[in-house]
ZAMARGU-4260 file (C-alpha; in steps of 0.2 Angstrom, whole numbers, plus 5000, padded with zeros to 4 digits):
<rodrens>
0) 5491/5618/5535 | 5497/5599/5532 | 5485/5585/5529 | 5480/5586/5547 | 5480/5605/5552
5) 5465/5606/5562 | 5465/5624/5573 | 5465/5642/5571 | 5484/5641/5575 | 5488/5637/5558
10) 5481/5654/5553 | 5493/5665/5542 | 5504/5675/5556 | 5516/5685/5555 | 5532/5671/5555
15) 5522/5662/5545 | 5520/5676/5532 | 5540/5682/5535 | 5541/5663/5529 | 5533/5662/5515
20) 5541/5680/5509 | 5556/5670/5508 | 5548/5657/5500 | 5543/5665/5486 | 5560/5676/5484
25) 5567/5659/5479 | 5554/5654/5468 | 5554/5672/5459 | 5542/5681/5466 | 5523/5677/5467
30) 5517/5693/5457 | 5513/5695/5439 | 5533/5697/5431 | 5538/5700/5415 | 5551/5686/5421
35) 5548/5669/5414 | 5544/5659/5430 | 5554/5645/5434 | 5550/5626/5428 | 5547/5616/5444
40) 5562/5604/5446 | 5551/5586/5445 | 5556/5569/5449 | 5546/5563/5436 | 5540/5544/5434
45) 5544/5540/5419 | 5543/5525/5405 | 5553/5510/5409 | 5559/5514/5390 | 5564/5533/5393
50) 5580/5531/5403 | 5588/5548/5400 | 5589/5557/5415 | 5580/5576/5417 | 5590/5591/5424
55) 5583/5602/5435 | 5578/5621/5428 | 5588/5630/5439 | 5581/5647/5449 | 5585/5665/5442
60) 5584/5677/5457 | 5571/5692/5456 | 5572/5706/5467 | 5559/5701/5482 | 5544/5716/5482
65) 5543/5727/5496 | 5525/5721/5500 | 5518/5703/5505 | 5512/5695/5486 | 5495/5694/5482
70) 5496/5677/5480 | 5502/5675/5500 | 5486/5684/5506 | 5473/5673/5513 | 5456/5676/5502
75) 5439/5672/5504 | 5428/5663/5493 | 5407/5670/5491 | 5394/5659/5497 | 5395/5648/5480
80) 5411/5644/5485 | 5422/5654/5472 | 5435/5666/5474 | 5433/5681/5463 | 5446/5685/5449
85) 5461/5694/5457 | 5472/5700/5442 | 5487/5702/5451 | 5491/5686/5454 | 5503/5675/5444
90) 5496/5663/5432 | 5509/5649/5434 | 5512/5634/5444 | 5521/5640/5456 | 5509/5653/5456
95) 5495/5640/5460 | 5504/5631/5471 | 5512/5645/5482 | 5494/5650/5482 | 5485/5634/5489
100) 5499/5631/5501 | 5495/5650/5509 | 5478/5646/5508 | 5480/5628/5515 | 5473/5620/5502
105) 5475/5601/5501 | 5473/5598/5482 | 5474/5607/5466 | 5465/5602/5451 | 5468/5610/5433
110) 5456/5608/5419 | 5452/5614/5400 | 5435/5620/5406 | 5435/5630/5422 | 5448/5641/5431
115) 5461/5630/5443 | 5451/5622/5458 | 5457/5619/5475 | 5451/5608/5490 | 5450/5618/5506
120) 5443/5609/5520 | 5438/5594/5511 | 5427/5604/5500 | 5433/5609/5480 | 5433/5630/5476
125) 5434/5637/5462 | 5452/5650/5464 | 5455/5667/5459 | 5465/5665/5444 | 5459/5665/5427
130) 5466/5663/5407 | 5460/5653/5392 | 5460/5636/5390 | 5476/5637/5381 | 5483/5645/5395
135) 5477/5629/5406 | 5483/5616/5393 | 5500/5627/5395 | 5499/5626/5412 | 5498/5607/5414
140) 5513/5605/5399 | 5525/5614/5406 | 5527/5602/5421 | 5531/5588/5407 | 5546/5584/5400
145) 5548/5581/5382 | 5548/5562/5386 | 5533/5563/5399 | 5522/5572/5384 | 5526/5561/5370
150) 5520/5545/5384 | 5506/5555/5389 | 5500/5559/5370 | 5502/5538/5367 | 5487/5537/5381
155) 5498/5535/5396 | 5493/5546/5412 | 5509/5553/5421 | 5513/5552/5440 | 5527/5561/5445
160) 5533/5573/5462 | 5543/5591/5461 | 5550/5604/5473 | 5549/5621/5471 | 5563/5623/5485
165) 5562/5627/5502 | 5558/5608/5503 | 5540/5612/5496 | 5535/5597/5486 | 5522/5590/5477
170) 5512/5575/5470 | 5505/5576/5451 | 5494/5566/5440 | 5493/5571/5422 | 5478/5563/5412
175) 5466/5565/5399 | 5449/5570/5399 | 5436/5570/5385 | 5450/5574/5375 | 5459/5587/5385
180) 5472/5588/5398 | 5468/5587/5414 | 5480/5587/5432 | 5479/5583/5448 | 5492/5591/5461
185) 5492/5586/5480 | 5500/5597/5492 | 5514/5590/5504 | 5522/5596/5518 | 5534/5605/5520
190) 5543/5594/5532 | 5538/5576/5542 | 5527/5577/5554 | 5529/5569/5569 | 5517/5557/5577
195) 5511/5569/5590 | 5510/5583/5577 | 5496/5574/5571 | 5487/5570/5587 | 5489/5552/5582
200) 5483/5538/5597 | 5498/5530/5607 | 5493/5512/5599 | 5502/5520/5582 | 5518/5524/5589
205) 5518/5504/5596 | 5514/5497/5581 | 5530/5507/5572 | 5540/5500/5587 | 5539/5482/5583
210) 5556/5472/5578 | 5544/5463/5563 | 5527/5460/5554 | 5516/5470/5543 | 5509/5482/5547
215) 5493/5491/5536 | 5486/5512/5536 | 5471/5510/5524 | 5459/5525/5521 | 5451/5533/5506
220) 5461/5545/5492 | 5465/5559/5503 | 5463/5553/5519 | 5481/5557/5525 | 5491/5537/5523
225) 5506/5542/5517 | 5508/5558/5532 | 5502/5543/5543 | 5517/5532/5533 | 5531/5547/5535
230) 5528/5547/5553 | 5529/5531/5556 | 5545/5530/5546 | 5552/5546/5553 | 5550/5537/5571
235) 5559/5525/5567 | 5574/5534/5559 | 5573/5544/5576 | 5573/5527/5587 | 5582/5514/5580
240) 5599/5511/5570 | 5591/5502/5554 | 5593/5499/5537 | 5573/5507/5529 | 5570/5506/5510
245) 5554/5511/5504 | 5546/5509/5487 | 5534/5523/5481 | 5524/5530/5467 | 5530/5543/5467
250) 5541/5548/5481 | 5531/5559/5491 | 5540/5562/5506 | 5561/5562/5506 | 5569/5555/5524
255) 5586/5560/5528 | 5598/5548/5535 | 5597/5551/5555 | 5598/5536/5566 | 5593/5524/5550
260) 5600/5522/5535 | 5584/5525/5523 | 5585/5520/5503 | 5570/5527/5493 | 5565/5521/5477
265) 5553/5526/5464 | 5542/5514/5454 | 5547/5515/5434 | 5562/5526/5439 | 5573/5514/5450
270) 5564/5498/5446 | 5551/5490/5438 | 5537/5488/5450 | 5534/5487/5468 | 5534/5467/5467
275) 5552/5467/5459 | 5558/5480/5471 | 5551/5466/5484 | 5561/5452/5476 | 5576/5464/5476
280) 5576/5471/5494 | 5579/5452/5501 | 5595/5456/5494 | 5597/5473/5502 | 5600/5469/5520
285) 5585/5478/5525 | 5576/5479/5543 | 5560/5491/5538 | 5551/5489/5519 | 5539/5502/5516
290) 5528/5497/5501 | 5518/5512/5495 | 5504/5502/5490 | 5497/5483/5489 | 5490/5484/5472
295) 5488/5467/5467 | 5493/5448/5471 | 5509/5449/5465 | 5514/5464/5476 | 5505/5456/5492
300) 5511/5440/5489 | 5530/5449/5491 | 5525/5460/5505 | 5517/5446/5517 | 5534/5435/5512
305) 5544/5449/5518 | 5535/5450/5534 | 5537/5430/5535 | 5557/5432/5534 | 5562/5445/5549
310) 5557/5460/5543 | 5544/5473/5547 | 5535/5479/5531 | 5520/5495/5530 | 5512/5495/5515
315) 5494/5504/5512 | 5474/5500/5502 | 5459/5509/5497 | 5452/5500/5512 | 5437/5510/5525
320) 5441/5496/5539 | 5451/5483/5548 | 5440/5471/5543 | 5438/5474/5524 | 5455/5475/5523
325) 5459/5459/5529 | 5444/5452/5518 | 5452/5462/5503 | 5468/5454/5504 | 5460/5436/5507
330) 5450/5440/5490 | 5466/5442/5477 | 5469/5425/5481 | 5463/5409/5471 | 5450/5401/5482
335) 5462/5387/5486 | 5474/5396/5491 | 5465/5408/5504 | 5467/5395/5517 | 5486/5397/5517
340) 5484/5417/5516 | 5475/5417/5531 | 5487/5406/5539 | 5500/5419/5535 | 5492/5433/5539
345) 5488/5426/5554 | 5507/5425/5558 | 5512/5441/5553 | 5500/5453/5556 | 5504/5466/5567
350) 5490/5480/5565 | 5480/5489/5553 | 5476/5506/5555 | 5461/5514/5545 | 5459/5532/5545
355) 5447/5547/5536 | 5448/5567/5539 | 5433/5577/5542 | 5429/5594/5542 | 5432/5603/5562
360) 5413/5610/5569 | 5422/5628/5565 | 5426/5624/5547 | 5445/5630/5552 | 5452/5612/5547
365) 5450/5596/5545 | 5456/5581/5561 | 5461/5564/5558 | 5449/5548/5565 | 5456/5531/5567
370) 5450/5513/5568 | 5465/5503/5575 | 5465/5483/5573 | 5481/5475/5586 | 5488/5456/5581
375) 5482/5450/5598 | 5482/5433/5600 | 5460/5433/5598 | 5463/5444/5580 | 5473/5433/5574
380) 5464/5417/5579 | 5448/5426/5571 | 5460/5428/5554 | 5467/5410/5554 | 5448/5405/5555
385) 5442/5417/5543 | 5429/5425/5555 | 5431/5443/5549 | 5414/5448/5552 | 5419/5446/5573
390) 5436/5456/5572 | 5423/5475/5574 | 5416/5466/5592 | 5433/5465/5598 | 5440/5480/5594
395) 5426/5486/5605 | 5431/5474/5619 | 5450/5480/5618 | 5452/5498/5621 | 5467/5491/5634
400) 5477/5485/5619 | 5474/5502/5609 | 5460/5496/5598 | 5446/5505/5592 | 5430/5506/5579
405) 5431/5521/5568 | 5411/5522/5574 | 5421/5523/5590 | 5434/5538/5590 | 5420/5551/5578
410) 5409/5549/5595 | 5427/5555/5605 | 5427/5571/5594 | 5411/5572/5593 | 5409/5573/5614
415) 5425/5583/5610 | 5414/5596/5603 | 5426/5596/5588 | 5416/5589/5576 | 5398/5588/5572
420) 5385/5573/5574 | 5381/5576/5555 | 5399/5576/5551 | 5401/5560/5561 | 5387/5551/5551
425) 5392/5555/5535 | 5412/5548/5538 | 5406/5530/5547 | 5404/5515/5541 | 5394/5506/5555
430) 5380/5519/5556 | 5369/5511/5567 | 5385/5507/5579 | 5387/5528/5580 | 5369/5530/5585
435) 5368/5516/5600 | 5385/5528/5605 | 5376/5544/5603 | 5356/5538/5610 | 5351/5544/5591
</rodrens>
């Protein structure tokens, strides 16, 4: 299941399971193995002063077992939530991760204290596998280069992606916890989804079809931007003969060159930070500029001039709506300078889509919801003028432009019958707005 897998047909079948067989032929097998299993080959992040390049481990070939692994089977978890021990499975990364991806499990999380964890429909279980906590600090080291662990040991966290082949790859964050190692591994697709493949509104595909402006996906951690972003980008490359560079930490998602000519580059690998690769892509001849996320003023600043000079920029924030967003961005700047920023904004905003998963009524999956902001003429009137506070009133008022409230589209899938009322409340931000829907 991808970030928005959200029916029973993304059950383990048989395709699916012939699949994943020949998954794990390349990765070495999935069973226990006197074999050493192979290092994940890692596009690491690393420290703008460790400049030597990493060479990928590359895959011995084990004999592929007869039977489907244990570590392929779909298993389930007791009423606490915990799987119990199941000694024939692999403790390794790949191990863990060929696990969670046949379980569909979003994230994994590895710790000094309890066995590996996953998050399977929204909620965190506790896996099958177990081993000391040597065996855990082993784990988490062993996607580390030698440069990566000597950064991590001065007190820097480590971001950084791999594949495991078969274009299975994965996001990592390596910290510190209490004094003890501690990672955090997000499970990516194993391709780019389309738009429609994730039952996306129509408003979406518009926005990726305008010549220039910015446009925002804002959402939670984990709510599903950068599948949002991929799409987006991938329609694009589909449609249009352009030149796209994106800027990400890490690279999560890789685009081949179809239509587009797409250029990706990784923070503190091919430069500096997203501001710098900013500054340098106005020399780059580019049409579309993906910015993976607007951290600060420096990076904003960039990104909106980009947008003011021809060119259509995407970018996300740790925003929960089309409002705050716009407020957020309006509060990084000095206060004498937030009149100018709303000016701005109000030339070059094209959208801002805000989106959450939650849980289906069945528990098989989770489904996206939206809130979608359009750069009418009124939205970006109400921008200019620094009424934010109005912008949820007429995206109330403009479902014939697309627009939307999050309060909005949970009471579609709740009417849908595909999620819960209690669901619903727990996900909106406007909860009195979701009750004048539902008559609660």
């Amino acid at each position: 299941m991808g970030l928005f897998g959200n029916n029973k047909d993304d059950q383990i079948s048989k395709d699916k399971q012939d699949e994943i067989n020949k998954i794990l032929s390349g990765l070495g097998g999935g069973g226990a193995s006197s074999t050493q299993p192979q290092q994940p080959t890692q596009t690491p992040q690393a420290t703008p002063a460790a400049s030597e390049p990493v060479q990928p481990v590359q895959s011995q070939p084990v004999a592929q077992p007869p039977q489907a692994s244990a570590s392929t089977s779909p298993h389930v978890p007791s009423a606490d939530g915990t799987f119990a021990h199941d000694p024939s499975l692999e403790l390794s990364i790949n191990g863990l991760v060929t696990w969670a991806r046949a379980n569909d499990c979003s994230d994994l999380h590895i710790t000094a204290e309890q066995p590996p964890t996953f998050r399977k429909v929204g909620d965190l279980v506790v896996g099958p596998f177990r081993g000391s906590q040597e065996d855990y600090r082993n784990l988490i080291l062993s996607m580390l280069t030698d440069t990566q662990k000597a950064d991590l040991e001065a007190g820097h966290d480590q971001d950084f992606s791999f594949d495991t082949g078969n274009n299975l790859r994965y996001r990592v964050n390596v910290y510190k916890q209490q004094n003890a190692l501690a990672a955090a591994i997000r499970i990516l697709r194993n391709d780019i989804p389309t738009l429609e493949d994730l039952h996306l509104p129509d408003a979406i595909r518009t926005l990726a079809e305008q010549p220039r402006g910015i446009v925002l996906v804002t959402g939670p951690t984990g709510s599903g931007k950068s599948t949002t972003l991929a799409a987006m980008i991938d329609y694009i490359n589909v449609h249009r003969k352009a030149h796209i560079i994106t800027v990400e930490d890490p690279i999560e998602y890789v685009h081949e060159h179809k239509n587009c000519l797409v250029h990706q580059r990784e923070v503190h690998r091919d430069v500096g930070s997203f501001a710098d690769a900013l500054r340098s892509a106005m020399r780059e001849d580019p049409d579309v500029i993906l910015v993976g996320e607007m951290r600060d003023y420096e990076t904003i600043s960039a990104a909106v001039t980009a947008a003011e000079t021809g060119h259509l920029v995407f970018s996300t924030l740790h925003t929960t709506g089309a409002s705050q967003t716009i407020d957020r961005i309006v509060d990084v700047y000095p206060a004498h300078s937030q009149s100018m920023i709303r000016s701005q904004l109000s030339g070059v905003m094209r959208g801002v889509i805000t989106q959450t998963l939650v849980p289906l009524a069945d528990r098989s999956g989770r489904t996206v919801a939206t809130e979608i902001l359009v750069g009418t003429d009124a939205v970006l009137n109400l921008i200019r003028e620094g009424k934010f506070h109005q912008l949820g009133a007429t995206m109330q008022s403009s479902a014939d432009v697309g627009m939307h409230t999050l309060a909005g589209d949970l009471v579609s899938l709740v009417r849908q019958g595909r999620i819960t009322r209690e669901t619903a409340m727990k996900a909106v931000n406007n909860k009195d707005e979701l009750s004048q829907y539902l008559g609660m």
